[in-house]
TIMIVO-347537 format. One record per residue (C-alpha): residue in one letter; x, y, z. Coordinates in steps of 0.25 Angstrom, whole numbers. Layout:
REM TIMIVO-347537
+-----+-------+-------+-------+
| res |  east | north |    up |
+-----+-------+-------+-------+
|   A |     X |     Y |     Z |
...
+-----+-------+-------+-------+
//
This chain:
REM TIMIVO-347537
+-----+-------+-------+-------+
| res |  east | north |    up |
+-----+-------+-------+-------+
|   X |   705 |   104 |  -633 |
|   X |   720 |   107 |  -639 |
|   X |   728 |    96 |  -632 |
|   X |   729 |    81 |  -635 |
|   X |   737 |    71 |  -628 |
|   X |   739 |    57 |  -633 |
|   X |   746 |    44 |  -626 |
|   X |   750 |    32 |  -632 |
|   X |   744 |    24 |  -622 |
|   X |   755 |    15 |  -616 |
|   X |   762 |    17 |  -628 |
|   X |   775 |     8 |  -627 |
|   X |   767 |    -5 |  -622 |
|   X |   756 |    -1 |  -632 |
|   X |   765 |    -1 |  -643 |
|   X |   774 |   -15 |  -639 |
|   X |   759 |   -22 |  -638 |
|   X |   756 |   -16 |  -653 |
|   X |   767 |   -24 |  -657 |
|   X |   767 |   -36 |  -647 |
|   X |   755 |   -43 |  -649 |
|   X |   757 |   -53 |  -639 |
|   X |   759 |   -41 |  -628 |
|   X |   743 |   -33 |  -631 |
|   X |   736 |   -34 |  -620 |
|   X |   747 |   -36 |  -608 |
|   X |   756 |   -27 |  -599 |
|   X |   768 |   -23 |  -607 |
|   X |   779 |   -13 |  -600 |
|   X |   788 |    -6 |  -609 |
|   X |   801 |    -1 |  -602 |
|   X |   815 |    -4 |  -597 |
|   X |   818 |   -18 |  -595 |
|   X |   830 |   -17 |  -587 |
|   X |   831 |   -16 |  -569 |
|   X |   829 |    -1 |  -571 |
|   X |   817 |    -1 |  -581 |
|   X |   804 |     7 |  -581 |
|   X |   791 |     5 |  -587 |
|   X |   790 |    16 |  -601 |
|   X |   776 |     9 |  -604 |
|   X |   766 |    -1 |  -598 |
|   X |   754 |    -5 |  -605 |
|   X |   741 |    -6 |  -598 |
|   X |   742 |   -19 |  -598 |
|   X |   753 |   -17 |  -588 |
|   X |   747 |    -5 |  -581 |
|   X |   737 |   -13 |  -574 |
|   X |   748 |   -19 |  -568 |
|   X |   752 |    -5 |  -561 |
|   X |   765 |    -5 |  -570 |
|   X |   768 |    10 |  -576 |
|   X |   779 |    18 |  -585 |
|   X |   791 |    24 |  -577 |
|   X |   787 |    11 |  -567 |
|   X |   801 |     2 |  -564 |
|   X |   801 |   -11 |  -573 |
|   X |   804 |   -17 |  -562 |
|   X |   791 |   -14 |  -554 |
|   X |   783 |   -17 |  -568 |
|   X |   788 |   -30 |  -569 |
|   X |   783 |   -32 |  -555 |
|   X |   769 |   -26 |  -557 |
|   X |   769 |   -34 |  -569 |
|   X |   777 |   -44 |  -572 |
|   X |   768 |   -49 |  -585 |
|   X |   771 |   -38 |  -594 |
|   X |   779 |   -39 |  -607 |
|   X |   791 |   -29 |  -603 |
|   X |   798 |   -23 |  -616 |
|   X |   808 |   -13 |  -617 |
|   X |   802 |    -4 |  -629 |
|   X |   803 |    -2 |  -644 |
|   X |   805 |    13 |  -643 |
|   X |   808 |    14 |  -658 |
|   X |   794 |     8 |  -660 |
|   X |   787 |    18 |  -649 |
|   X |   793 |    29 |  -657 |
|   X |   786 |    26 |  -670 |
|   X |   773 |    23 |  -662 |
|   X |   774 |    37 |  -656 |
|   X |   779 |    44 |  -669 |
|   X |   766 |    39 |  -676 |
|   X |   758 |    44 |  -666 |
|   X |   764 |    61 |  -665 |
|   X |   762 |    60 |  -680 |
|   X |   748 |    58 |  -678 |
|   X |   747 |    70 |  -666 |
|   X |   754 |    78 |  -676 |
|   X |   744 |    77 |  -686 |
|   X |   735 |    81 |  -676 |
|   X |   742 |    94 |  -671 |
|   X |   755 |    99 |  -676 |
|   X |   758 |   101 |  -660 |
|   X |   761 |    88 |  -653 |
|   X |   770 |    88 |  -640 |
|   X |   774 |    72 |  -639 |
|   X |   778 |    69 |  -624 |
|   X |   783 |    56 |  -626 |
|   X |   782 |    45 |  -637 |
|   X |   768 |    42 |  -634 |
|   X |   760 |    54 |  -629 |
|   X |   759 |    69 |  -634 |
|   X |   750 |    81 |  -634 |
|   X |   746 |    88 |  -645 |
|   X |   739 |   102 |  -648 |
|   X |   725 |   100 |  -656 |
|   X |   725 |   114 |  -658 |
|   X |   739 |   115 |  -665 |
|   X |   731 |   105 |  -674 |
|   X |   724 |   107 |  -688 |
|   X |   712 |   119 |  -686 |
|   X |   723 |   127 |  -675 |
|   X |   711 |   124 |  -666 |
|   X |   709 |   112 |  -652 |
|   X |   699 |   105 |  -661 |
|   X |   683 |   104 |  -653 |
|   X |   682 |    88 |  -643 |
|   X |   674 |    81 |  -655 |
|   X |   686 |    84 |  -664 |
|   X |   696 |    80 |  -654 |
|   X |   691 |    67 |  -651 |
|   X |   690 |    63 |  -664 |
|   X |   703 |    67 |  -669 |
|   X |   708 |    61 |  -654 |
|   X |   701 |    48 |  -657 |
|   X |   707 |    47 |  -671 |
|   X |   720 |    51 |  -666 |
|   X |   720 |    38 |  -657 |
|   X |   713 |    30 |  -667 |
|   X |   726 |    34 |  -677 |
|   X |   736 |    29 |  -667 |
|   X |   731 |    17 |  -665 |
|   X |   730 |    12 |  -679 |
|   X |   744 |    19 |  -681 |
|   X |   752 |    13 |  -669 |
|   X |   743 |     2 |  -663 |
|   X |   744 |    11 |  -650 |
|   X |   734 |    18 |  -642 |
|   X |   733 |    31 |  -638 |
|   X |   726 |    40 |  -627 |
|   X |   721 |    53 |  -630 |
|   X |   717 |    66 |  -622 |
|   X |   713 |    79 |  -627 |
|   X |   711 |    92 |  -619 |
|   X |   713 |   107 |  -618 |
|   X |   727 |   106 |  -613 |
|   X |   739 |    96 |  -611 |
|   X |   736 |    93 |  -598 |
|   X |   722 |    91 |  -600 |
|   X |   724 |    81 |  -613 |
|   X |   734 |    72 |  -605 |
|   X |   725 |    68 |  -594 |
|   X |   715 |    66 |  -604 |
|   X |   724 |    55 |  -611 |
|   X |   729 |    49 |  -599 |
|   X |   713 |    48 |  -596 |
|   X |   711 |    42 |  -609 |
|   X |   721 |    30 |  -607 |
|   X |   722 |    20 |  -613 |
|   X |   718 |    22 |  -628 |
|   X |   707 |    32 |  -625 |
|   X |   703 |    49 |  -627 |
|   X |   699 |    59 |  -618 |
|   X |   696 |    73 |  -621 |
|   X |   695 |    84 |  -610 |
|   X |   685 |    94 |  -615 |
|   X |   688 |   109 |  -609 |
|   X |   682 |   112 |  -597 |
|   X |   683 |    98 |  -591 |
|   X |   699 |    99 |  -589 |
|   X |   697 |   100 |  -573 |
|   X |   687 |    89 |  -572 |
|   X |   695 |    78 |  -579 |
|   X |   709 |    85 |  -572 |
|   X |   705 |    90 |  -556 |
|   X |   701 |    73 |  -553 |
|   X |   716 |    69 |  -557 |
|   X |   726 |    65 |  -548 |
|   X |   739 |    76 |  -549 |
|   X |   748 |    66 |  -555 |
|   X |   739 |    71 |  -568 |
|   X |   747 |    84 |  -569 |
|   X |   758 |    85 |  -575 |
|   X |   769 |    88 |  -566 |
|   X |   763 |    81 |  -554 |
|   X |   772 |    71 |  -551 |
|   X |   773 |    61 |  -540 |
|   X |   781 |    72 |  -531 |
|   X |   770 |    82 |  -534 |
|   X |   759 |    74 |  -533 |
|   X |   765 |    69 |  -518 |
|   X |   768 |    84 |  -513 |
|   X |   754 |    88 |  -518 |
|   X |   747 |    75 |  -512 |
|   X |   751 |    80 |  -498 |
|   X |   742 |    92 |  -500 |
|   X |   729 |    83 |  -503 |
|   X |   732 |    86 |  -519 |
|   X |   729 |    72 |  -526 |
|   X |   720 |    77 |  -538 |
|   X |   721 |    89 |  -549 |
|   X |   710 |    94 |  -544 |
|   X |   717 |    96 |  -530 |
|   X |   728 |   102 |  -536 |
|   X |   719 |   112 |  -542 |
|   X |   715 |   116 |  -530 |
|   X |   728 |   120 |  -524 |
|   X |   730 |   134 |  -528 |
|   X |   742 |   138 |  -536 |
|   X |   749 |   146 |  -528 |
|   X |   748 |   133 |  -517 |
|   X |   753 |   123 |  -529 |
|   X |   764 |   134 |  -531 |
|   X |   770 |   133 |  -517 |
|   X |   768 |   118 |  -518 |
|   X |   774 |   115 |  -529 |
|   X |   782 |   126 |  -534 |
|   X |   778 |   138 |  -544 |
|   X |   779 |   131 |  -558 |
|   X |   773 |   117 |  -553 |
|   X |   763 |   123 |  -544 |
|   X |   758 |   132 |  -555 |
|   X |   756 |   122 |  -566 |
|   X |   751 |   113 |  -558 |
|   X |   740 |   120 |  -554 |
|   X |   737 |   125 |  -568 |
|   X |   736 |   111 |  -572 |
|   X |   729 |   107 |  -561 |
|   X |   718 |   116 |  -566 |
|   X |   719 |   110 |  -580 |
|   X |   726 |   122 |  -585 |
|   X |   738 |   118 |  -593 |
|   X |   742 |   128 |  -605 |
|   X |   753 |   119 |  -610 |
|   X |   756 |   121 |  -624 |
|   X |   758 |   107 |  -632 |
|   X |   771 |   110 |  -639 |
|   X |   776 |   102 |  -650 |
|   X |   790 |   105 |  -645 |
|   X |   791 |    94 |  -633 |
|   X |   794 |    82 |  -644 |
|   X |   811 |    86 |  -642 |
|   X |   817 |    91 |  -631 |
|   X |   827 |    81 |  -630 |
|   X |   832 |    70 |  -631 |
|   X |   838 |    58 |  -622 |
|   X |   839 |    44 |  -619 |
|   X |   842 |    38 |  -603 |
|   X |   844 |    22 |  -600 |
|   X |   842 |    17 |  -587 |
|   X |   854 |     7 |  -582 |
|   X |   851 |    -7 |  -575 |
|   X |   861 |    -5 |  -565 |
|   X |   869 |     7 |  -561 |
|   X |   881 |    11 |  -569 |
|   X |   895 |    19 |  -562 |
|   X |   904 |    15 |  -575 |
|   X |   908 |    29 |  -578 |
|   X |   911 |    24 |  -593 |
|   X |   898 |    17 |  -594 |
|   X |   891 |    29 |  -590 |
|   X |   897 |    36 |  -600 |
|   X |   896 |    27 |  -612 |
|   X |   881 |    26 |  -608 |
|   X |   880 |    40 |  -609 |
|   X |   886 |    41 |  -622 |
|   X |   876 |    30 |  -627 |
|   X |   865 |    39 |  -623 |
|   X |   870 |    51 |  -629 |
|   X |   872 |    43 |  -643 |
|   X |   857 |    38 |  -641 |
|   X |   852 |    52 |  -638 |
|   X |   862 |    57 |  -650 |
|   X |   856 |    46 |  -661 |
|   X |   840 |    52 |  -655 |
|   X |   845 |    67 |  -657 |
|   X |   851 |    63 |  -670 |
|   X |   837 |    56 |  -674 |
|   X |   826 |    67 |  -671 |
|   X |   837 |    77 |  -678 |
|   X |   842 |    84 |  -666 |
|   X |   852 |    90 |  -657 |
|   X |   854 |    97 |  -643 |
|   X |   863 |   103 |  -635 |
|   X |   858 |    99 |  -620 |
|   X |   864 |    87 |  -616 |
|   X |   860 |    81 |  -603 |
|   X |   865 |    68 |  -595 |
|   X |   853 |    60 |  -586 |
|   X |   859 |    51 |  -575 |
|   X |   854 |    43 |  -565 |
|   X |   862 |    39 |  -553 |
|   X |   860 |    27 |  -546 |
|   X |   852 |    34 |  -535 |
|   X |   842 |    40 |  -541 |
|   X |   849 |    52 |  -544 |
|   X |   847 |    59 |  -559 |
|   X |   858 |    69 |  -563 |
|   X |   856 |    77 |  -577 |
|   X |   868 |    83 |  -582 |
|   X |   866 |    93 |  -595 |
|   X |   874 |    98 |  -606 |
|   X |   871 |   109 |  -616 |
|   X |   881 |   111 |  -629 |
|   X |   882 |   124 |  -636 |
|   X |   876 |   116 |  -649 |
|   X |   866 |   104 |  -650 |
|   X |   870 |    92 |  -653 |
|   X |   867 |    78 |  -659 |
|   X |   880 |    72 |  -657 |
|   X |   880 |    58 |  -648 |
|   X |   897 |    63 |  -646 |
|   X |   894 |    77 |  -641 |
|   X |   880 |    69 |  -633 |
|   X |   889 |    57 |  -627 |
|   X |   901 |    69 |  -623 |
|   X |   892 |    77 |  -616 |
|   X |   884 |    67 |  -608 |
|   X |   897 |    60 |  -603 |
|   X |   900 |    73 |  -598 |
|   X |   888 |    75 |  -590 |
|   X |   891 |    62 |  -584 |
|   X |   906 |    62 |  -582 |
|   X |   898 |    73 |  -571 |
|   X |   890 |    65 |  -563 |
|   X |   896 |    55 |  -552 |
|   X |   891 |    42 |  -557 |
|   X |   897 |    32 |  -549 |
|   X |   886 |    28 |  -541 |
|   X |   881 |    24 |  -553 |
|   X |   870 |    27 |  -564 |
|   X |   857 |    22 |  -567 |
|   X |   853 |    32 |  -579 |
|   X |   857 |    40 |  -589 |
|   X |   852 |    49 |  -600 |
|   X |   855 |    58 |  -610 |
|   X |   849 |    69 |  -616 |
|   X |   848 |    80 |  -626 |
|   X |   841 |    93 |  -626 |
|   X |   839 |   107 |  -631 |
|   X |   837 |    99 |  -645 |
|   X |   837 |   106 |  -659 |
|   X |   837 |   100 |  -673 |
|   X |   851 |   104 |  -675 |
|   X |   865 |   101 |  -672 |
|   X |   878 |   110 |  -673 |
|   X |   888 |   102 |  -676 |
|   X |   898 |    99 |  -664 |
|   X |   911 |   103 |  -667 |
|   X |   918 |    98 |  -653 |
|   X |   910 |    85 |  -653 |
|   X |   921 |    77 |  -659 |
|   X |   928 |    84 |  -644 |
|   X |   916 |    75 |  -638 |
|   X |   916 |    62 |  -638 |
|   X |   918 |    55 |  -626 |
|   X |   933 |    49 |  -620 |
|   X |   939 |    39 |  -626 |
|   X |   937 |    26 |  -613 |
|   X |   950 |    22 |  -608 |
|   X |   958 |    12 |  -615 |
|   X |   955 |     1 |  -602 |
|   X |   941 |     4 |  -601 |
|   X |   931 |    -4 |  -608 |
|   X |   920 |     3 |  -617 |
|   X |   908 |     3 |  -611 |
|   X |   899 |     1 |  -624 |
|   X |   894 |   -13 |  -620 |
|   X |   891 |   -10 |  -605 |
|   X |   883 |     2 |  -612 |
|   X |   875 |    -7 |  -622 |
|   X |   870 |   -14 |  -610 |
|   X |   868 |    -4 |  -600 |
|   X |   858 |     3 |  -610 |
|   X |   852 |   -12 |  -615 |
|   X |   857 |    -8 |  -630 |
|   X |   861 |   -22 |  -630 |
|   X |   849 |   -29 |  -623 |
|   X |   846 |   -35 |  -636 |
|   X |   832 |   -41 |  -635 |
|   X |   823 |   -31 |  -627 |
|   X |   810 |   -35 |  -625 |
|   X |   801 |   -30 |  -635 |
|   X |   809 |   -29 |  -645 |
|   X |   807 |   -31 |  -660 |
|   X |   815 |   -40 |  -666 |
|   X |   813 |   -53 |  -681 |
|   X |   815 |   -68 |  -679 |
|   X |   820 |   -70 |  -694 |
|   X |   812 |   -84 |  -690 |
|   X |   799 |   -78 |  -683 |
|   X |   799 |   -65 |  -688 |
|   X |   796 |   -53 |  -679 |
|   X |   794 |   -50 |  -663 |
|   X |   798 |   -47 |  -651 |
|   X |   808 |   -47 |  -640 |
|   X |   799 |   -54 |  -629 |
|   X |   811 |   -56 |  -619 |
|   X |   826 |   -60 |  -619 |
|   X |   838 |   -64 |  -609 |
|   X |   848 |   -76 |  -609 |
|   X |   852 |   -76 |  -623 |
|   X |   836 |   -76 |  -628 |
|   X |   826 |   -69 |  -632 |
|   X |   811 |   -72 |  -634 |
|   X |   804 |   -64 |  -645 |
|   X |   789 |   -65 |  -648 |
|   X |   786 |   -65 |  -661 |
|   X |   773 |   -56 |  -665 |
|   X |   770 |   -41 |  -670 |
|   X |   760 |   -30 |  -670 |
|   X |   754 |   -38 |  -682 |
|   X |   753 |   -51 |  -676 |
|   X |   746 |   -58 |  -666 |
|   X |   755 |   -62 |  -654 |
|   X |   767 |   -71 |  -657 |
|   X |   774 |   -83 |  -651 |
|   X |   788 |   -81 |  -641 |
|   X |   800 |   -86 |  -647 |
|   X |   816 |   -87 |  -640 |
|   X |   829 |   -86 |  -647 |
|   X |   843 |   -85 |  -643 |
|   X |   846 |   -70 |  -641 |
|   X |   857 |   -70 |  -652 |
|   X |   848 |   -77 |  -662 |
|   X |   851 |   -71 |  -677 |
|   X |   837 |   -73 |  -681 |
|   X |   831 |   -65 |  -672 |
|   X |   835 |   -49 |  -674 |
|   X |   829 |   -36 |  -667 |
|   X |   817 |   -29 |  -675 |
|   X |   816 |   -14 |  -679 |
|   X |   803 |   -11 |  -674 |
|   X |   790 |   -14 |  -681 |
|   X |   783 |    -3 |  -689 |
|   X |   770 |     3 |  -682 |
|   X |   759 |    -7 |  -686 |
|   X |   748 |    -4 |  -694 |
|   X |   739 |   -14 |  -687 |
|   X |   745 |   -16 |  -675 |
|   X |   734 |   -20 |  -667 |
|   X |   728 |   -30 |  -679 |
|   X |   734 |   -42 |  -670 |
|   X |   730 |   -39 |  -656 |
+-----+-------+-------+-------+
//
């Protein structure tokens, strides 16, 4: 057994009951707030309620109208998850993260150059998860098997906060009773066409022939999906997944034709992808534009330079470009940008100064504070948020609108704290930088 998976178990609502005392125990959806939200996490709490990540806010809010909605503290989720590959790595030098919360990693690559024998694997599994706890007051799920395939339906199995090892020789036992969504690359399309043919299980998959799967669904889908459905899955965990690329979209609340808007949403982008590239010490030279037309419709547009590059000038050029291409008057509901083909290093860009974007005309107002709201970097006080009463000390943002904002007053380290209101523009009461990763963080609860 080579391969272990691990999944923070609802990671972002895990992490916001850590530090919210009053919220252990209850449905908490972490996610966009605004008409055009989605679910990024729902605690179990929530779950029961049939609420889901990728789910509309607006269908959560339905299901579950209860919940504590908050719109994240990704800066903390980041330190969380950092903490965490540490301790993978000091498990194996080979650790493919898939996300901020979840990652494989290669036991074998590990001290001894060997999979270790299933004594030694639950042992070192169950101190793995035992580690993060104390070190991040999260919980983890945990599935170990021969393959990559074969350790992730073992974690999912383990949810929440548990271990399940697959011991060699059983893979088609645990795999042929699934239903298809288990396999990677059956997705709601797939799954319909092959439903029509009496296929609801792995294991009726597996009796499909290949060359039957292959006229189905195409040579390379067909194929792999009947290797997998025989719990034959030779993907390698490589440690070379962690940068790709780099890029950041936002959702609008209503749709958007302002040609100069667009644009000076673009360049905001391409400055926020710019300061991350510039952060992690790299550079790229594909530049790609994601919109999303009012319709549904979702055009990408590419760019590669002869050179990589950092530079939120060259970044903000290009993408404008790419948009000045597309017919956006019936109007825009998304953009992104992103940045690929990454290396750690830059050559410097002798025509960038050539690239900044056109001067607006001298009758037409700059869009900058139309852009700060559009992208909610003015929204102020966003529930969850940490934030100091010079008076009452520390908490956070509960809820805020018509020139207040209610902040509970509590930490990881204290039990639940009392609700208090204040004008929005009150001095005393100042946005947080976010807490350190307790020691103790469930000594309260």
């Amino acid at each position: 057994m080579r391969v272990l998976h691990l999944d923070l178990d609802a990671f972002f609502a895990s992490v916001e009951q850590r530090d919210k005392p009053s919220l252990r125990g209850k449905p908490v959806i972490v996610g966009g707030l605004g008409p055009r939200g989605v679910v990024s996490t729902a605690s179990y709490e929530a779950r029961v309620f049939g609420v889901r990540s990728a789910m509309s806010m607006s269908e959560a809010r339905s299901r579950c109208p209860n919940a504590a909605y908050l719109s994240g503290r990704f800066g903390v989720y980041r330190a969380v998850s950092a903490v965490v590959m540490a301790r993978l790595r000091e498990l194996s030098p080979v650790v493919e993260p898939l996300s901020l919360d979840e990652a494989f990693v290669d036991l074998a690559a590990g001290p001894g150059g060997a999979p270790p024998a299933a004594d030694e694997v639950r042992a070192l599994a169950r101190s793995l998860r035992s580690t993060i706890v104390d070190e991040t007051g999260v919980t983890a799920s945990v599935g170990v098997a021969a393959s990559k395939l074969m350790a992730k339906i073992a974690s999912e199995q383990a949810k929440p906060n548990g271990l399940v090892v697959i011991e060699p020789g059983t893979e088609l036992d645990v795999l042929h009773p699934l239903p298809i969504r288990a396999l990677p690359g059956v997705g709601p399309a797939t799954a319909a066409r092959l439903a029509r043919f009496g296929v609801k299980t792995v294991g009726d998959l597996a009796r499909i022939t290949e060359p039957d799967l292959v006229d189905l669904l195409g040579d390379a889908h067909g194929r792999s999906l009947h290797r997998l459905s025989l719990a034959r899955d030779d993907r390698p965990v490589s440690a070379d997944r962690e940068s790709k690329s780099v890029s950041v979209e936002d959702t609008f609340d209503r749709d958007l034709t302002d040609p100069a808007l667009l644009a000076a949403i673009v360049a905001r982008l391409a400055d926020r992808v710019a300061q991350r590239l510039a952060k992690a010490g790299l550079s790229g030279r594909t530049i790609t534009l994601k919109t999303r037309l009012h319709d549904f419709t979702t055009l990408s547009r590419s760019s590669t330079l002869p050179a990589p590059t950092d530079d939120a000038r060259m970044l903000s050029w290009v993408t404008t470009q790419l948009l000045a291409d597309l017919d956006t008057t019936g109007g825009v509901r998304l953009l992104g940008v992103g940045v690929s083909g990454l290396s750690d290093w830059v050559q410097d860009d002798l025509f960038v100064a050539d690239a900044a974007p056109t001067a607006l005309p001298a009758d037409q107002a700059d869009p900058a504070d139309q852009v700060d709201e559009v992208l909610h970097e003015r929204r102020g006080w966003s529930p969850g948020m940490d934030v100091v009463h010079a008076v009452h000390g520390a908490g956070w943002v509960w809820g805020s609108g018509r020139g207040r904002v209610t902040v509970r007053f509590e930490t990881a380290a204290t039990p639940p704290g009392p609700v208090r209101t204040f004008a929005a523009d009150d001095p005393e009461l100042t946005p947080a930088p976010p807490p350190p990763i307790p020691t103790d963080p469930l000594a309260a609860a």
